[in-house]
C-alpha positions as protocol buffer text, in pm:
chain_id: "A"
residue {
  index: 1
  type: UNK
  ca { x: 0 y: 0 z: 0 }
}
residue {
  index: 2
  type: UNK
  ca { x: 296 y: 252 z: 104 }
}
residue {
  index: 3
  type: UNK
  ca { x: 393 y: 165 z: -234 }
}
residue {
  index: 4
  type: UNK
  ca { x: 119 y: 234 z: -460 }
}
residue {
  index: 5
  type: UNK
  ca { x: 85 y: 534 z: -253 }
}
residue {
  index: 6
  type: UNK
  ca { x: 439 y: 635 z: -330 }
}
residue {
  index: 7
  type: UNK
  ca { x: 396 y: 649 z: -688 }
}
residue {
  index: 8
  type: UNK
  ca { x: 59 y: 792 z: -676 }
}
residue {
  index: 9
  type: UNK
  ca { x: 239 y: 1096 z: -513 }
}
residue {
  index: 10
  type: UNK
  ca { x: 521 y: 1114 z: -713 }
}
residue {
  index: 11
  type: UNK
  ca { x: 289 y: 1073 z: -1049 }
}
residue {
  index: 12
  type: UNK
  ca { x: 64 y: 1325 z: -913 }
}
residue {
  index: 13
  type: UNK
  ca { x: 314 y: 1609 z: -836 }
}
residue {
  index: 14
  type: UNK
  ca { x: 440 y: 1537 z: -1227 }
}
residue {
  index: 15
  type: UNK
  ca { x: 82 y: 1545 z: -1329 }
}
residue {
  index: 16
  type: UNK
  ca { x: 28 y: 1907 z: -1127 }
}
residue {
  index: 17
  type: UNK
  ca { x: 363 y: 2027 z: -1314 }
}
residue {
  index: 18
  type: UNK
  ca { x: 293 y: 1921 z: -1645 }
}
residue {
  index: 19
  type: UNK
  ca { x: -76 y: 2104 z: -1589 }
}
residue {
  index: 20
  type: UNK
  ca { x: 132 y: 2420 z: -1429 }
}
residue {
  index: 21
  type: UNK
  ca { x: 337 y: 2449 z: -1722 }
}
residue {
  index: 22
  type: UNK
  ca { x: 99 y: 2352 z: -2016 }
}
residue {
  index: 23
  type: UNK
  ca { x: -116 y: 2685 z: -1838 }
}
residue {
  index: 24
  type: UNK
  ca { x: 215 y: 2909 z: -1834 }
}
residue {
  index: 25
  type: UNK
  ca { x: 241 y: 2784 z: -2201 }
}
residue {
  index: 26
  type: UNK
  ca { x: -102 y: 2879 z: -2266 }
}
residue {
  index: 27
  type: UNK
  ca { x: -92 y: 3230 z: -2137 }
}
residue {
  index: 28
  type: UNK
  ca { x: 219 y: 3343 z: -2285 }
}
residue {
  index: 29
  type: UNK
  ca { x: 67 y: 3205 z: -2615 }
}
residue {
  index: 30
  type: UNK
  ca { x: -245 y: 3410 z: -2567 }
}
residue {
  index: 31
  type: UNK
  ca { x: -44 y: 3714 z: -2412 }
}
residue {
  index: 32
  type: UNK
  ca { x: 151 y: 3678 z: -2767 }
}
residue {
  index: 33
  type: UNK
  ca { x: -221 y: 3656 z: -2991 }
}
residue {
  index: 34
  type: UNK
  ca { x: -338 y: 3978 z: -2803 }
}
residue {
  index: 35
  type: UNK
  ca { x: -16 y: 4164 z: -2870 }
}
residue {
  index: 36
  type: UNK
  ca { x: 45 y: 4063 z: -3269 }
}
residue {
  index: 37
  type: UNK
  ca { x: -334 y: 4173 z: -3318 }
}
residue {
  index: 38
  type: UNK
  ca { x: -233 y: 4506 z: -3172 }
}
residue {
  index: 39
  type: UNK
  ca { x: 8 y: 4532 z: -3350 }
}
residue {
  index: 40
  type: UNK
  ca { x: -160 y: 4437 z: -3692 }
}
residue {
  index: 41
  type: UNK
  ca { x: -417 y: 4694 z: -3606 }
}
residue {
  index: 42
  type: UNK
  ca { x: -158 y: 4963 z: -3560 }
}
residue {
  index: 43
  type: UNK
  ca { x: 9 y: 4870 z: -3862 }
}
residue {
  index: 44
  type: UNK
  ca { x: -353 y: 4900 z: -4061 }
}
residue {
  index: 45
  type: UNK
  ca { x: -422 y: 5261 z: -3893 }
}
residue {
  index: 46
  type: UNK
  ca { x: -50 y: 5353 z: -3945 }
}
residue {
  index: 47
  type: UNK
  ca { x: -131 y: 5232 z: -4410 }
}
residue {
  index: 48
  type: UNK
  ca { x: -447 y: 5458 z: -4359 }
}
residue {
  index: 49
  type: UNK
  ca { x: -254 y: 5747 z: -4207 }
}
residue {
  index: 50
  type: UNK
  ca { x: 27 y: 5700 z: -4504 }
}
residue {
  index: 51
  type: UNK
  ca { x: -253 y: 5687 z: -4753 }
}
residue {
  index: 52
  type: UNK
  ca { x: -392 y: 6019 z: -4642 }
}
residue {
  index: 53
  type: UNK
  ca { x: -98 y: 6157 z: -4642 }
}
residue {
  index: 54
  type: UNK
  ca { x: 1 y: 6117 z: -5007 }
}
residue {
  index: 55
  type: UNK
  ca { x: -341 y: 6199 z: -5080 }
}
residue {
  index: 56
  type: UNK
  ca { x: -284 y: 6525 z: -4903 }
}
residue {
  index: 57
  type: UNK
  ca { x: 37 y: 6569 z: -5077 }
}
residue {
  index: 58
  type: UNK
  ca { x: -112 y: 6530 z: -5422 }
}
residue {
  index: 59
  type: UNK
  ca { x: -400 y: 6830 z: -5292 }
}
residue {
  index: 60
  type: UNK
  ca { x: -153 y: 7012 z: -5199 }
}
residue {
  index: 61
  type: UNK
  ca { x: 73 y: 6965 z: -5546 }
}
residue {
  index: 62
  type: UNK
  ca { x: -258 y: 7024 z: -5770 }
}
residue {
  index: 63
  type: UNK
  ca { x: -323 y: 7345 z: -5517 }
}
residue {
  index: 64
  type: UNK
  ca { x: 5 y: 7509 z: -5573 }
}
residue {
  index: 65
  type: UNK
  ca { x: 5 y: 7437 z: -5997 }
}
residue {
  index: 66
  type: UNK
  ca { x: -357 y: 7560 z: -5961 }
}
residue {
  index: 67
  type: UNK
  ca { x: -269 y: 7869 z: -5738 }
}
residue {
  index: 68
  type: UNK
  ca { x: 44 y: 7915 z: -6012 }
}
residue {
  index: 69
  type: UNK
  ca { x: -175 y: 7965 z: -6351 }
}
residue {
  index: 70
  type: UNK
  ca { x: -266 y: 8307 z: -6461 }
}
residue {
  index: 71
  type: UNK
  ca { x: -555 y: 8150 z: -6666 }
}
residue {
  index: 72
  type: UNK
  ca { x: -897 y: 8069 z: -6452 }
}
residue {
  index: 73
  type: UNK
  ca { x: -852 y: 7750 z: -6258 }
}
residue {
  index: 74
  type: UNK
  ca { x: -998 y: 7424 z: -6466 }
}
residue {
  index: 75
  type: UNK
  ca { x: -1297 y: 7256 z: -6357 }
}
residue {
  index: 76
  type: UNK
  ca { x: -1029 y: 6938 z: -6410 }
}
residue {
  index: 77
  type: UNK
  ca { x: -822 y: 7121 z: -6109 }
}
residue {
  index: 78
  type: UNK
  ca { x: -1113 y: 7204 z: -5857 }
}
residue {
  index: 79
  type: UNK
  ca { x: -1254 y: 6825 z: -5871 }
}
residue {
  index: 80
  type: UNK
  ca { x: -911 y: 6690 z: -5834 }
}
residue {
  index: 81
  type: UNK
  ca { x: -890 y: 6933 z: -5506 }
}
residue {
  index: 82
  type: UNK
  ca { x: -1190 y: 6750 z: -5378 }
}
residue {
  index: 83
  type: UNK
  ca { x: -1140 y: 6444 z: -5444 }
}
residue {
  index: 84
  type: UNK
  ca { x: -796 y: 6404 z: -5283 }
}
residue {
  index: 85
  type: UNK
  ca { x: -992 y: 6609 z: -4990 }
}
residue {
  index: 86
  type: UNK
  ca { x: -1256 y: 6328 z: -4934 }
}
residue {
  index: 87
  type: UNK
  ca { x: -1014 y: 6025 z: -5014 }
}
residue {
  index: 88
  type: UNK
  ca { x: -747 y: 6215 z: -4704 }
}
residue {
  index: 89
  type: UNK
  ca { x: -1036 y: 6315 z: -4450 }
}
residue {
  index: 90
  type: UNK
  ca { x: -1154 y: 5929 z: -4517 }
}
residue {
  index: 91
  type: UNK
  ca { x: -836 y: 5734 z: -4499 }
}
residue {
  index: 92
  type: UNK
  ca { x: -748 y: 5929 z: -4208 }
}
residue {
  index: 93
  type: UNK
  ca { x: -1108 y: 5940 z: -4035 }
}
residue {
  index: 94
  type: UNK
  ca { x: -1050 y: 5550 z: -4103 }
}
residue {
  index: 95
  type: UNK
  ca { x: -708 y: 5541 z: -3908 }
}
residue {
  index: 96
  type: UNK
  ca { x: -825 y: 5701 z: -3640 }
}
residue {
  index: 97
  type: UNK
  ca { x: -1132 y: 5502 z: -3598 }
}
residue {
  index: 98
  type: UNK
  ca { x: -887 y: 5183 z: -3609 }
}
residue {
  index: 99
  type: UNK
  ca { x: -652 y: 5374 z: -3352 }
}
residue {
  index: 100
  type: UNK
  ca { x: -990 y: 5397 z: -3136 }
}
residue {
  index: 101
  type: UNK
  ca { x: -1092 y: 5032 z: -3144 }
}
residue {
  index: 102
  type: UNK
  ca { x: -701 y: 4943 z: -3072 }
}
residue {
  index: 103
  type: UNK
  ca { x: -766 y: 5083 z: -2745 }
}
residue {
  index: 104
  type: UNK
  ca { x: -467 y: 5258 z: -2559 }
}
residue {
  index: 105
  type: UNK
  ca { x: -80 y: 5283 z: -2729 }
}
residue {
  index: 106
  type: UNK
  ca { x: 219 y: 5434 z: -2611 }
}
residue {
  index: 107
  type: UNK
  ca { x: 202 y: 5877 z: -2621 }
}
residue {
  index: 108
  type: UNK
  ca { x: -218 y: 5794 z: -2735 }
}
residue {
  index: 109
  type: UNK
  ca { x: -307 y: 6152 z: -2610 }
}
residue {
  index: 110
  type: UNK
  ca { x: 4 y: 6349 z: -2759 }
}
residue {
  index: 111
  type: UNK
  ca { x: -57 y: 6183 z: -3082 }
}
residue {
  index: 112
  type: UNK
  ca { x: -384 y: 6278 z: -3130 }
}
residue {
  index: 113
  type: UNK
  ca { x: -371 y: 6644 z: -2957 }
}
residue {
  index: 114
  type: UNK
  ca { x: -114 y: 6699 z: -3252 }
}
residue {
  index: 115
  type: UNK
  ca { x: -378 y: 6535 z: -3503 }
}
residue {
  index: 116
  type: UNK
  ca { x: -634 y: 6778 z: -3374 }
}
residue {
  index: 117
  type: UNK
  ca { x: -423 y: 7068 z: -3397 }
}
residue {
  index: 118
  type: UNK
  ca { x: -266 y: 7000 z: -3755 }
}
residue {
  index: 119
  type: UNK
  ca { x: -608 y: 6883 z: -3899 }
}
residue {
  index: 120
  type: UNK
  ca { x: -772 y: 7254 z: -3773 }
}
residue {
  index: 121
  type: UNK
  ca { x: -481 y: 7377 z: -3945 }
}
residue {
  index: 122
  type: UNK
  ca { x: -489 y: 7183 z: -4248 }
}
residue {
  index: 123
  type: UNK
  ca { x: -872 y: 7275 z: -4270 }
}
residue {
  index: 124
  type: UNK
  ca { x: -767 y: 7695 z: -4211 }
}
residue {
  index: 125
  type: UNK
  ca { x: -532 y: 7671 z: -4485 }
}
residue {
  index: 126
  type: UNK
  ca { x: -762 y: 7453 z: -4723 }
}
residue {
  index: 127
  type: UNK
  ca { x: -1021 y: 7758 z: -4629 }
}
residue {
  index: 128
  type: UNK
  ca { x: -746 y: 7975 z: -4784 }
}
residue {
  index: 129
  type: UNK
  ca { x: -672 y: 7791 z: -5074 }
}
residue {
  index: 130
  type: UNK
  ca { x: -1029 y: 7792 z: -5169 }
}
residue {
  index: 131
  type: UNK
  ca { x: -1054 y: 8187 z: -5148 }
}
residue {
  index: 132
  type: UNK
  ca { x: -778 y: 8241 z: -5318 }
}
residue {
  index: 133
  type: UNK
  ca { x: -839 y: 7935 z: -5608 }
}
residue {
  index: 134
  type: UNK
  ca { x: -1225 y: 8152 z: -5639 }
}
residue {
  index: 135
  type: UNK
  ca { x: -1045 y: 8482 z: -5733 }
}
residue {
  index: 136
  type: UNK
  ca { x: -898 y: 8576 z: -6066 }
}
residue {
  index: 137
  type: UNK
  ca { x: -528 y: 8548 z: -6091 }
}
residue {
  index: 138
  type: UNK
  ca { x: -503 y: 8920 z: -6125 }
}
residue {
  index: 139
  type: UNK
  ca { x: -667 y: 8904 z: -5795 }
}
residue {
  index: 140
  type: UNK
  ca { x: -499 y: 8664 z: -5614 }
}
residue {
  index: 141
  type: UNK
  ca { x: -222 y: 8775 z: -5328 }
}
residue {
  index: 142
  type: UNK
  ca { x: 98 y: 8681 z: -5536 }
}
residue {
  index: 143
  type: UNK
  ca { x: 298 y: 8651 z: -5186 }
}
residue {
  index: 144
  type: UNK
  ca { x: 43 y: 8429 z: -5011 }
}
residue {
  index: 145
  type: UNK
  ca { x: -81 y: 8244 z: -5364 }
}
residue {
  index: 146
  type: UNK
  ca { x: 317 y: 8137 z: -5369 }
}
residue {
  index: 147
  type: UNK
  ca { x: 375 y: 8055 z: -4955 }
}
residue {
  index: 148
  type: UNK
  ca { x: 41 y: 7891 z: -4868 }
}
residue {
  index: 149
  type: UNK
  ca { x: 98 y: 7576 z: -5036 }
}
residue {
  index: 150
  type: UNK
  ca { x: 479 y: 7559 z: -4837 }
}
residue {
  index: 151
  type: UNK
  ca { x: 236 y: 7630 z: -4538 }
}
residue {
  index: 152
  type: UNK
  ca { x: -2 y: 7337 z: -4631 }
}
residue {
  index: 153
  type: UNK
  ca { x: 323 y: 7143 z: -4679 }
}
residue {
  index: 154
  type: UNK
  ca { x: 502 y: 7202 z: -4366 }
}
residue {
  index: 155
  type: UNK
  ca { x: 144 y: 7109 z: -4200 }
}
residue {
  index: 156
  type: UNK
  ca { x: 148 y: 6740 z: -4383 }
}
């Protein structure tokens, strides 16, 4: 009987480890699952943030030829404007959405303080753009036709 209880014991305390580290196994596994789909998230926010941002860059390119041209701006011109407008407010109304359902990342509340503030900027100067893309060239401020889309730039 001592014997049988022996090995009971000894098979049970090899049982209780094998269950003790199979559940440490487990947990770092799911710890890992929980921090790659972070991680993919942040990396799909971070393409929609990129993709806004070239679509930002080519408004701001087809604003500065547009703001350039002594002739009335094309029709062509304008809709490009707005298109690259809608396609950037989307792509990065997407990202930030994404960076919402992500949940909390390292500097969260800098990062989006500076999104608030560069966005309100982006839409001032975009404001601008459009008053001075509605007046004739002859009209236009020559100075602030040439430096608002550096402006626009240095906001992107």
């Amino acid at each position: 009987m001592r014997i049988a209880f022996l090995i009971f014991a000894v098979l049970s305390v090899i049982g209780l480890m094998g269950f003790g580290l199979a559940t440490q196994r487990l947990w770092v596994a799911h710890s890992n699952v929980v921090i790659e789909t972070r991680n993919a998230e942040l990396a799909q926010a971070r393409s929609y943030w990129y993709e806004g941002t070239v679509a930002l860059s080519f408004e701001r390119s087809v604003t500065q030829v547009a703001l350039a041209l002594d002739t009335p701006i094309p029709d062509a011109f304008r809709a490009l404007i707005e298109d690259q407008r809608r396609k950037s407010d989307g792509l990065f109304g997407r990202s930030l959405a994404q960076l919402d359902a992500t949940g909390a990342f390292d500097n969260r509340d800098t990062f989006l303080a500076a999104v608030q503030d560069q966005r309100a900027a982006i839409a001032t100067l975009r404001r601008e753009a459009d008053s001075l893309l509605a007046k004739p060239a002859a009209l236009r401020d020559p100075d602030r036709s040439y430096q608002m889309p550096y402006d626009l730039k240095s906001e992107i």
